[in-house]
Residue frames as qw, qx, qy, qz and C-alpha x, y, z in Angstrom:
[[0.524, -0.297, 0.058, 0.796, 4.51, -12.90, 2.14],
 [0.269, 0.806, 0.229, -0.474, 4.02, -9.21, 1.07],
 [0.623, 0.579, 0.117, 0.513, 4.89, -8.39, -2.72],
 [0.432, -0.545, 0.016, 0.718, 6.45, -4.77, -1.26],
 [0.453, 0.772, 0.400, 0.196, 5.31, -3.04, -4.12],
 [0.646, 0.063, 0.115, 0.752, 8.11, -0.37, -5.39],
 [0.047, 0.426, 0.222, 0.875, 5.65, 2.76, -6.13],
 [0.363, 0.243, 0.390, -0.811, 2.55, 4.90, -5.08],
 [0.451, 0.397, 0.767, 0.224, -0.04, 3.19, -6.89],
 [0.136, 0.888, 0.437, -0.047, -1.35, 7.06, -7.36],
 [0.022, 0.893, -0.415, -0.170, 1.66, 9.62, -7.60],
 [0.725, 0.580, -0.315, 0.196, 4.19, 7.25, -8.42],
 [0.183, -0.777, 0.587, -0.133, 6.27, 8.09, -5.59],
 [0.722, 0.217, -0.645, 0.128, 9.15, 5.45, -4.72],
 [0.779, -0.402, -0.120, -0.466, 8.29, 3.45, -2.24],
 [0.411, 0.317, -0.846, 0.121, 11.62, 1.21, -1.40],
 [0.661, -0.125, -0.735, 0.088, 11.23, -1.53, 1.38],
 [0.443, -0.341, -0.443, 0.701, 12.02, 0.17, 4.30],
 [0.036, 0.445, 0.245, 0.860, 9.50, 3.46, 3.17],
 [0.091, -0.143, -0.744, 0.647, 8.18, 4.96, 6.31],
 [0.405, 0.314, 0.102, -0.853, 5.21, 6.46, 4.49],
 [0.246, -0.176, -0.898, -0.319, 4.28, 2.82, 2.32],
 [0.627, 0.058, 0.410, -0.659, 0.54, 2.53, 3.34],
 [0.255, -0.092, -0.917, -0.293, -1.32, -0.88, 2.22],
 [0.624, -0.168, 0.178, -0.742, -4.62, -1.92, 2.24],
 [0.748, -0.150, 0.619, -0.187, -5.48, -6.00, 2.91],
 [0.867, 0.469, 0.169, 0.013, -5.35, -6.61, -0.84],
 [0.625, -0.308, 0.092, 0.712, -1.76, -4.96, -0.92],
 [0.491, 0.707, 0.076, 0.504, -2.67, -2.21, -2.98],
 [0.646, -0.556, -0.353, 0.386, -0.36, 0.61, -2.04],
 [0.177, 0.868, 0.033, 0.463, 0.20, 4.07, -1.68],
 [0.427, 0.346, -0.162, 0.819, 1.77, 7.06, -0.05],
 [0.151, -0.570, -0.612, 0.527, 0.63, 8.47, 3.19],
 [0.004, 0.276, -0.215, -0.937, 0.29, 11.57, 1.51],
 [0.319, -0.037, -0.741, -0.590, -1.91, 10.09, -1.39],
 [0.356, -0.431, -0.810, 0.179, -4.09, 7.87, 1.54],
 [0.173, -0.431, -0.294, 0.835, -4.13, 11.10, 3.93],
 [0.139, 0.371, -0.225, -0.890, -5.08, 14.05, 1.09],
 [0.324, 0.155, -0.641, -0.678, -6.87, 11.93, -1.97],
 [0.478, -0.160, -0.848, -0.161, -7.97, 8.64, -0.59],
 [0.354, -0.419, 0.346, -0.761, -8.85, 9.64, 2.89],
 [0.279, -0.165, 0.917, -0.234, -8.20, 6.20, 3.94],
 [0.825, 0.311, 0.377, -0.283, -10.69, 4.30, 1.69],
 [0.430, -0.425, 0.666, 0.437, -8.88, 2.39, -0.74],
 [0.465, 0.401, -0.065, -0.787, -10.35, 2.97, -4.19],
 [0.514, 0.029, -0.780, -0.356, -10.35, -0.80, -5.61],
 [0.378, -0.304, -0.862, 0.149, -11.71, -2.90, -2.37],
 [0.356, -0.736, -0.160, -0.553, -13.08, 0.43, -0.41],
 [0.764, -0.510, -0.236, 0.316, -10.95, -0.92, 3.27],
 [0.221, -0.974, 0.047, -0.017, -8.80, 0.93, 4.96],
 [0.532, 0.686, -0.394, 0.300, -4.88, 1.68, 5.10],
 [0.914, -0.399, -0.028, 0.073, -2.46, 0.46, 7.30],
 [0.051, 0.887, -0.439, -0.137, 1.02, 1.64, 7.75],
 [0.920, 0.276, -0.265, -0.088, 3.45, -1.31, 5.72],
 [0.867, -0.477, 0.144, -0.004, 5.62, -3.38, 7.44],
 [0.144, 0.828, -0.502, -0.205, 9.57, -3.30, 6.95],
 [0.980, -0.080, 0.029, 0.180, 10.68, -6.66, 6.38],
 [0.708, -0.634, 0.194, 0.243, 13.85, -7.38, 7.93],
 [0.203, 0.715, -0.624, -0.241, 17.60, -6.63, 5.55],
 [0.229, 0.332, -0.909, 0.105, 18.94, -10.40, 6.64],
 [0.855, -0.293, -0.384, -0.190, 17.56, -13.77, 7.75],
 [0.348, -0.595, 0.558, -0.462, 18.19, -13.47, 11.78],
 [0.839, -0.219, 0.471, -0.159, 16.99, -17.24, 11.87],
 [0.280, 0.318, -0.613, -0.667, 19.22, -18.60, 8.73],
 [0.243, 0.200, 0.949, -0.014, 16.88, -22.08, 8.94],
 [0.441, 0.669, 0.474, -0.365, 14.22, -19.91, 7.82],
 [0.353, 0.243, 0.522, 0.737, 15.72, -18.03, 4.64],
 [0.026, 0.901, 0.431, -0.052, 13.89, -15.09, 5.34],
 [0.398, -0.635, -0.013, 0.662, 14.60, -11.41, 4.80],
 [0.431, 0.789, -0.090, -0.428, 15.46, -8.98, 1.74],
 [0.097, -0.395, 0.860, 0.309, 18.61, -10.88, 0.91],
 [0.150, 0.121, 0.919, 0.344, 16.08, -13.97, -0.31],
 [0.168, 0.531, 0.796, 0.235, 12.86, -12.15, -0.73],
 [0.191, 0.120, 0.265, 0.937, 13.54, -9.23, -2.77],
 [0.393, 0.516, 0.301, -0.699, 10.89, -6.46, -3.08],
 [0.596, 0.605, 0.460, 0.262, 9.04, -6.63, -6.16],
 [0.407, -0.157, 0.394, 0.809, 10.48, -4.28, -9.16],
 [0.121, 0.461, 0.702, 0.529, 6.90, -4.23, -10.95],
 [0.024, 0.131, 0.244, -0.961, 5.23, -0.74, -10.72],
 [0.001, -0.628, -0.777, 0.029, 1.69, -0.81, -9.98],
 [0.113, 0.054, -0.137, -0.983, -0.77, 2.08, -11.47],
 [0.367, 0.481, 0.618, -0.503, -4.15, 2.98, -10.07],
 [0.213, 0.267, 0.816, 0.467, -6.10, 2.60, -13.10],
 [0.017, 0.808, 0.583, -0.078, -9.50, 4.56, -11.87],
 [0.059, 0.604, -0.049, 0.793, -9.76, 8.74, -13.11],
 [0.015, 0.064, -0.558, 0.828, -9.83, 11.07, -10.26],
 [0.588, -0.266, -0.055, -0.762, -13.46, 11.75, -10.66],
 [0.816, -0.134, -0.546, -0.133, -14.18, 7.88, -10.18],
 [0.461, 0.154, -0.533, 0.693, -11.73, 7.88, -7.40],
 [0.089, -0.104, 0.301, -0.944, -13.66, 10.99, -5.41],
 [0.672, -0.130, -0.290, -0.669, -17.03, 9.14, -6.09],
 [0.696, -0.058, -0.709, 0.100, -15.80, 6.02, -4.45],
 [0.291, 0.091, -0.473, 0.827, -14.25, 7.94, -1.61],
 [0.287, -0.300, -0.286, -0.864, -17.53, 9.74, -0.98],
 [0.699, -0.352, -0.160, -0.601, -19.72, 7.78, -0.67],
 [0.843, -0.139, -0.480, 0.199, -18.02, 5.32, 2.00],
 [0.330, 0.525, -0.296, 0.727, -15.67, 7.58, 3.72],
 [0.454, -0.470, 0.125, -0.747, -17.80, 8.23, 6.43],
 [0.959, -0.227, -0.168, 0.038, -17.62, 4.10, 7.53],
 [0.140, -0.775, 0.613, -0.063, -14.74, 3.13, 9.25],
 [0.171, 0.503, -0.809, -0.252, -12.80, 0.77, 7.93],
 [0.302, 0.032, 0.870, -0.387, -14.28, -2.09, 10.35],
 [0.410, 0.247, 0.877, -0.050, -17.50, -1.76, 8.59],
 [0.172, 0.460, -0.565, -0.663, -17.18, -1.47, 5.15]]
């Protein structure tokens, strides 16, 4: 199940559950189309894969046998911060950028 992470890992922006601009990459980190688009140019500066637009999970469990939905599995709360400086960040981006995602 996805954690739904709450922020940009890189601006900060808020990100709620249902953000049409959440990007994720396979490890969940996760950012802001903006941030992916402009900074990252789709390379994802811890694992180097590509972005993906995040998935809304549903408000309410449509099946209740399952217990699914936001009602039992909140977004996370915990803001996540990209750790790497910009410079590190543009060096990563660099030199990969030019693969596509597939083969990284």
């Amino acid at each position: 199940m996805l954690e739904l992470r709450p922020n940009c890992e890189l601006c900060d922006k808020d990100l709620g559950p249902h953000a049409p601009d959440a990007m994720i990459c396979s490890y969940e980190c996760t950012y802001c189309s903006d941030c992916v688009a402009k900074i990252l140019r789709n390379v994802c500066p811890k694992c180097g894969g590509g972005f993906e637009k995040r998935p809304m999970r549903p408000h309410k469990a449509w099946r209740e046998e399952f217990k699914l939905g936001l009602e039992n599995h909140p977004p996370s709360t915990r803001r996540v911060h990209n750790t790497f400086s910009s410079d590190t960040i543009e060096a990563h981006v660099k030199r990969i950028e030019h693969l596509a995602p597939k083969d990284r």
